[in-house]
C-alpha positions as CSV (number, residue, x, y, z in Angstrom):
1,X,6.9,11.0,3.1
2,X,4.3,13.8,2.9
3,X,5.1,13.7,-1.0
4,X,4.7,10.3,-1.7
5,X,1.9,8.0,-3.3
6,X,1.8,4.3,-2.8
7,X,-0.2,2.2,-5.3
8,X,-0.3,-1.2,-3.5
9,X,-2.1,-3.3,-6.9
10,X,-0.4,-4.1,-9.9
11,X,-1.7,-6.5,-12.5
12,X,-0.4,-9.7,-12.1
13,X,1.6,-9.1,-9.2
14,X,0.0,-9.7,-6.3
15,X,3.0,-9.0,-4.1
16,X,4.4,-6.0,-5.3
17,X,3.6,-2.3,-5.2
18,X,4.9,0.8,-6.4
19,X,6.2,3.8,-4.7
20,X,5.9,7.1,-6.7
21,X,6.7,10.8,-5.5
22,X,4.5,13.6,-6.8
23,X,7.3,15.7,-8.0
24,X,8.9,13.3,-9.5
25,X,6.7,10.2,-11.1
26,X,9.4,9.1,-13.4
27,X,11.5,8.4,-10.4
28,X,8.8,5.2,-9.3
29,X,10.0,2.3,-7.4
30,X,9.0,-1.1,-7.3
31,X,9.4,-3.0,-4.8
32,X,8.1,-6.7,-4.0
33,X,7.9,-8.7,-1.0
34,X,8.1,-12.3,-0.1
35,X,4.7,-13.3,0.7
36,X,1.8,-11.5,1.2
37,X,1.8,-10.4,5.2
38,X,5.4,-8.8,4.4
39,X,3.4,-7.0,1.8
40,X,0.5,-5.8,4.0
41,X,2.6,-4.8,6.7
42,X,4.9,-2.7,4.4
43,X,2.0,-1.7,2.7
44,X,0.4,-0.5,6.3
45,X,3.3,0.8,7.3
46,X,3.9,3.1,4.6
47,X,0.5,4.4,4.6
48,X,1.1,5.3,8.2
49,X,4.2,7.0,7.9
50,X,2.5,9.4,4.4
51,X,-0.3,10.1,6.7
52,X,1.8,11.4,10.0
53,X,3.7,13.3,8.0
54,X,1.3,15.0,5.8
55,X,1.0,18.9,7.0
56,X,-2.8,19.4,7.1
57,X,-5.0,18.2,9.3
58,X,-6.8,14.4,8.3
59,X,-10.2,13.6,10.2
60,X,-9.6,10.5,11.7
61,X,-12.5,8.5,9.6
62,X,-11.0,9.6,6.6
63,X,-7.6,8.4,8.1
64,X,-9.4,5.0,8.7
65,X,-10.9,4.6,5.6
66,X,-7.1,5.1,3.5
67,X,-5.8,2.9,6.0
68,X,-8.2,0.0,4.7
69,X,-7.4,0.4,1.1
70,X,-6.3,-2.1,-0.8
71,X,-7.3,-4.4,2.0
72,X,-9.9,-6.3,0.4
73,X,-7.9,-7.2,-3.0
74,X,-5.1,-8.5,-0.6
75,X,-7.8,-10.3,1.6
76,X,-8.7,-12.1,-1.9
77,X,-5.1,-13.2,-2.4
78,X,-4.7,-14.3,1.0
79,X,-7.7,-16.6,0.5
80,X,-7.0,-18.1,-2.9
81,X,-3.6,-18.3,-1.9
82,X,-5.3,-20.8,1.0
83,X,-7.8,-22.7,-1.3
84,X,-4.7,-23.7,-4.0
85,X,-2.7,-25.2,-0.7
């Protein structure tokens, strides 16, 4: 996982997000879930799993802070999701 980058927003597709390694970016995969929780917990999950796995030593603020990205643009979906029901 340690070689991995996650880009959680895509244009015009609020639930997917790509998975890319670093030696290989060709080799990108897609991947879209069912509603948005699926996505952030996927999302959260994978973050986790790059981070533990990375060799050199994180602080834990800086930790906290990549853990919260993409938070906020999938804070606005949630709510616009919730204003058009």
């Amino acid at each position: 996982c340690s070689n991995l980058m996650l880009v959680e927003v895509i244009p015009n597709e609020p639930l997917s997000f790509h998975i890319i390694p670093f030696n290989n970016p060709r080799a990108q995969y897609t991947l879209q879930a069912r509603n948005m929780e699926q996505k952030i917990r996927w999302c959260h999950d994978i973050k986790r799993l790059i981070l533990e796995s990375f060799h050199g030593l994180i602080p834990d603020n800086v930790k906290s802070l990549i853990m919260k990205l993409g938070k906020e643009h999938d804070d606005d979906y949630v709510s616009k999701e919730s204003l058009e029901a």
